[in-house]
Residue, then its C-alpha position, 0 to 999 in steps of 0.5 A: x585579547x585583540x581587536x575583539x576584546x581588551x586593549x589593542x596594539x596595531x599598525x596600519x596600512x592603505x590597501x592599494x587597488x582594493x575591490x572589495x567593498x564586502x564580505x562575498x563569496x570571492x573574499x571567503x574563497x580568497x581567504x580559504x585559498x590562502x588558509x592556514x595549511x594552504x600557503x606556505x612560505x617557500x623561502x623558510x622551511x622552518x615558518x609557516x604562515x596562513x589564515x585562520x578565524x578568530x574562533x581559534x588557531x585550528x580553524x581554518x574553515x572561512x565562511x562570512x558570519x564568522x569574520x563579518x562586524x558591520x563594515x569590517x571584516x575581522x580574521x587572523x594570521x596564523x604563525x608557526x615557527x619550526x626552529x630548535x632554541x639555541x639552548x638544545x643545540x648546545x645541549x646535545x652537543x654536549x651530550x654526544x661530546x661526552x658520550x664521545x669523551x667517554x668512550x675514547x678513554x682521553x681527556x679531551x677530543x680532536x678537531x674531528x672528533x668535535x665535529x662529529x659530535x656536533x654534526x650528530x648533535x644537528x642531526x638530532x635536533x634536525x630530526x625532532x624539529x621536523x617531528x614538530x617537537x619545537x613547534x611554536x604556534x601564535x596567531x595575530x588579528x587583522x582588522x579589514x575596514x572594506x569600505x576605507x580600504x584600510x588594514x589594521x595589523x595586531x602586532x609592531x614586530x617588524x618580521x611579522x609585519x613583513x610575513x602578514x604583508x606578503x601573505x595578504x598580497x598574496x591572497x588579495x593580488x593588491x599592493x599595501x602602503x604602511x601608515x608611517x611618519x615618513x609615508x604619512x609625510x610624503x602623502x601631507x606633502x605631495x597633497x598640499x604642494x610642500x614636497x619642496x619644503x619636506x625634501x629641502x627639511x633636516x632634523x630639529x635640535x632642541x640643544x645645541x650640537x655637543x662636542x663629540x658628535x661626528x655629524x652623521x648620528x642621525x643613521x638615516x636615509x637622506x630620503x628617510x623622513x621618520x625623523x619627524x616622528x620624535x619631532x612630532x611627539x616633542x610638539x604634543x608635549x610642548x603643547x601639553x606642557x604650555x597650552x594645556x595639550x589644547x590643539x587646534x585641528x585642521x578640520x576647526x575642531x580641538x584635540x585634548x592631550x595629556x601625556x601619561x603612563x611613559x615616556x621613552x626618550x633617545x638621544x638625537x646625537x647617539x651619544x648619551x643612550x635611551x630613556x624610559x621614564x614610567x609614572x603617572x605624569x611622566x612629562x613632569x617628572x624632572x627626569x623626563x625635563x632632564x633628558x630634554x635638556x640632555x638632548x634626547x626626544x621622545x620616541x613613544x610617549x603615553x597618551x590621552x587624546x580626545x576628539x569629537x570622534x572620542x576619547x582613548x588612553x594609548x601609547x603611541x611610536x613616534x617613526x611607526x606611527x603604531x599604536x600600543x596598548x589603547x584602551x577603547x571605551x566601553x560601549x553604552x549597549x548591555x544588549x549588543x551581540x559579539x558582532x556588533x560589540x567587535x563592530x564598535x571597537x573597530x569603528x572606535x579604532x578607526x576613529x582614533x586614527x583619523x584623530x591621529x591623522x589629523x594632529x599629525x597634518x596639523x604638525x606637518x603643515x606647521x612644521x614646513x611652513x616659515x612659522x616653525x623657525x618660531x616653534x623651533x625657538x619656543x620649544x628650546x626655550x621652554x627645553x632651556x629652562x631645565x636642569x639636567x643635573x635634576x636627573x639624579x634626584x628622580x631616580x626614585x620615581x623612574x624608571x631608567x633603561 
């Protein structure tokens, strides 16, 4: 599964100072450099990270048929975490408290006798670890597009995120900038002279503020822009639901949305929790309308979105800006190679991120203008008319969490 097959799930990064425009030797000795069994993580005995092919985890030999797709350049990053479960260490201190117990012939141990048998406890798991006995072993697929500079990681864990970022600075000596709602934001803003109106902007409400909120529910850095990540979702949705998910793009051309599959929800006041609302038309069901009317918004929500690039099936994180899940339409070409069916789906993905971009300039250009204090009131009429007391008799059709 991955970017080579199946559905993807991915964040996305610009590569700053970025020089290679292909695969050539010194792109294949920067990899081999950083191989698997090569780089290690000084700061984390117990974690192991370093390149490998796609063919398999144990292939770490790089050569550039095996990693090229057009203008692409596809690997992975393997990940082997050394730690002993929880559940071990309490497993062998309770056998050495035990054994303990027994041969002092009492029935019950002091303080210093437990902590014996808990330091020989350590010792034991502490010995099998480095035997490699609790080994775990995942590798995760990196899409490079080397003539946009863009990076697309298979995976949304922040940890792993983290490790992928300093080994790819590492290997390549350039900086990375997470495709984010609040770096997205900056980048909109700074490029069309609205940094003003982002600086000077607060969270929307789509309810009224209710009682027992303290007026720091938001957690949020005062430069922290991810807020509008869930105001970006409540927009296509509001869309979806009053103009038949029709969006005009910046560029002149119409994007078509649905929302299907899910919907997540999370109060904006920290107040009455998270909502997981699963079906086919999760923006319809009256337990999704209710926990508007609650005043949650959504932070991820199922889409079907087309373009004149495409049309995909994904689910998308409003702070993230990651993709999870997407489905990438089948190529019309039986006789296309491996290379050259990777090639397509990577072009596919990178087509649907314009997409994504361009409906989120279309939102940010709207939002820091003088006409979202109209869009403002629009959507919380529209929230307005829902009942949140219909919550109870959805409770058949959803899944709440």
């Amino acid at each position: 599964m991955g970017f080579a097959s199946g559905s993807v799930t991915f964040r996305r990064y610009k590569i700053v100072n970025w020089t290679h425009a292909n695969i050539d030797d010194a792109f294949v000795e920067a990899l081999t450099n950083c191989a698997f069994g090569r780089y290690q993580l000084v700061h984390d005995e117990s974690t192991q990270i370093g390149w490998v092919t796609p063919q398999h985890v144990l292939d770490a030999e790089f050569a550039g048929e095996k990693i090229a797709a057009g203008r692409f350049a596809h690997f992975a990053m393997r990940l082997d975490r050394n730690t002993v479960p929880a559940a071990i260490k309490r497993s062998y201190f309770e056998i050495e408290r035990l054994a303990a117990l027994e041969a002092s012939g009492r029935d019950f141990l002091n303080k210093r006798e437990l902590k014996e048998a808990r330091e020989s406890a350590n010792r034991r798991a502490e010995k099998e670890a480095r035997s490699g006995a609790f080994r775990r072993i995942n590798s995760f697929p990196i899409v490079v597009d080397l003539e946009k500079a863009m990076l697309y990681f298979g995976n949304a864990s922040n940890g792993v995120n983290e490790h992928m970022q300093r080994l790819f600075v590492d290997t390549f000596d350039v900086q990375l900038a997470p495709l984010n709602t609040h770096t997205m934001a900056i980048s909109i803003a700074e490029s069309e002279g609205l940094m003003r109106a982002l600086e000077d902007g607060k969270p929307s409400h789509w309810v009224s503020i209710p009682d027992g909120a303290d007026g720091d529910f938001h957690g949020l850095d005062p430069t922290d822009c991810s807020y509008l990540g869930r105001e970006f979702l409540s927009w296509i949705w509001f869309n979806v639901e009053t103009n038949e998910g029709v969006i005009r793009l910046p560029d002149d051309t119409d994007a078509m949305l649905s929302v299907v599959n899910q919907a997540n929800l999370k109060c904006d006041f920290e107040l009455t929790g998270a909502v997981s609302v699963r079906g086919d038309a999760p923006a319809r069901m009256r337990e999704s309308k209710a926990a508007l009317a609650t005043g949650k918004q959504p932070t991820r929500l199922g889409l079907l979105l087309a373009s004149r690039l495409g049309e995909w099936a994904l689910t998308l994180d409003g702070p993230t800006l990651g993709v999870f899940g997407l489905q990438i339409p089948a190529g019309d070409d039986d006789d296309a190679d491996k290379s050259q069916i990777l090639e397509s789906r990577c072009e596919s993905v990178s087509d649907l991120c314009g997409s994504l971009d361009l409906l989120f300039q279309r939102f940010l250009r709207l939002r820091l203008s003088k006409e979202w204090d109209a869009v403002h009131t629009r959507i919380a009429m529209w929230i307005a008319q829902f009942d949140p007391r219909d919550a109870r008799d959805e409770q058949r059709l959803a899944s709440v969490g």
